[in-house]
N, C-alpha and C positions, 0 to 999 in steps of 0.2 A: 390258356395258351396265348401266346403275344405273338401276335398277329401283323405286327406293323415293320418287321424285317422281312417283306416279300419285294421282289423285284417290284412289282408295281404300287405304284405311291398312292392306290384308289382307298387301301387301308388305312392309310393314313390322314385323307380328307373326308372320309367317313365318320372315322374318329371326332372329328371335330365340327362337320356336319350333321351326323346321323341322323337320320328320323324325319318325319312329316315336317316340323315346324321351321329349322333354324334356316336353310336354305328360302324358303318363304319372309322370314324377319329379315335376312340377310338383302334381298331384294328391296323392301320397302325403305330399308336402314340406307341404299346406297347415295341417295341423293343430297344426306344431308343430318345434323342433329335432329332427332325425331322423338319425341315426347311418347311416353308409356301407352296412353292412352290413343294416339294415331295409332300406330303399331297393331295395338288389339283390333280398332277399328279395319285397317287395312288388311289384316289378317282375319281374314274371314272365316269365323268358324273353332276357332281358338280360343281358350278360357282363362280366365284370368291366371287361376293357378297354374295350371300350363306356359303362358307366358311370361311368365314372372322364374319359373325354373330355365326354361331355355333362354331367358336373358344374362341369368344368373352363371350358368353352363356356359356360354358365350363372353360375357368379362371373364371370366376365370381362364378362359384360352385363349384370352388378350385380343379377341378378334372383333370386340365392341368395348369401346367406353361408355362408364356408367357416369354422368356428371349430376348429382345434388347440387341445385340452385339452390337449398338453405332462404325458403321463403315460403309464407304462407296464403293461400294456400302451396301445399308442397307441388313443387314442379321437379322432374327429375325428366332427361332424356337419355337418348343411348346415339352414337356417332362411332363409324369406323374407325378402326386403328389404322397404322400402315399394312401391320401383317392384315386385318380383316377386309384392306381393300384390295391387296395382291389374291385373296380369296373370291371376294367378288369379280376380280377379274376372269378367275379360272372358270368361274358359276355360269360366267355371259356366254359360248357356246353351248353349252346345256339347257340354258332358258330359250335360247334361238331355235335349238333343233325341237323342245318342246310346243314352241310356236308352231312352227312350220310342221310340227306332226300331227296337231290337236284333233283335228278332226279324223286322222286315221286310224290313233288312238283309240277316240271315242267310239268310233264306230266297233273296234274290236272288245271296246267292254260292253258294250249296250246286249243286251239279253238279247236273243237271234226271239225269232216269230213261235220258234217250235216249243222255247224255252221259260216265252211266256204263257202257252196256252195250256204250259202243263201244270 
């Protein structure tokens, strides 16, 4: 079912963000060309092969350039598009109220007392 004719356009940024990692790359990627290996690094907790598919996902939807410097050792980086920085634009409310909820968040995941003692 296609999903991406609903009134609301959150189906459609889904699409193109979905899942744990890209919103994360998308973040570290904002400031500037960022090489493969920052990326992994800044991305905490992410595997190679994993990062290497949602980079790959992400050129493909034109919302990161892949630039090969053609040198050895190999250097390649990843830098926004236009369209992937009208996307980051939209991401910066979401990372804000993230902030400003962290710790209310937290508290509602953290196992309650009763939950640990069982």
């Amino acid at each position: 079912m296609d999903r991406t004719n609903t009134p609301c356009g959150l189906d459609v940024a889904l699409a193109v963000i979905g899942g744990k990692w890209k919103p994360l790359i998308l973040f570290h990627v904002q400031s500037g060309p960022t090489r493969f290996s920052e990326i992994r690094r800044r991305v905490g907790g992410i595997s190679e092969k994993v990062l290497i598919q949602q980079l790959r996902a992400l050129v493909e939807m034109n919302v990161l350039l892949r630039r090969d410097h053609h040198c050895v050792p190999p250097v390649v980086d990843y830098a926004l598009t236009p369209f992937g920085e009208t996307l980051v634009e939209a991401l910066a409310p979401l990372c804000e109220w993230g902030t400003a909820n962290r710790e209310l968040v937290s508290a509602m995941r953290a196992p309650s007392a009763k939950e640990r003692s069982a």
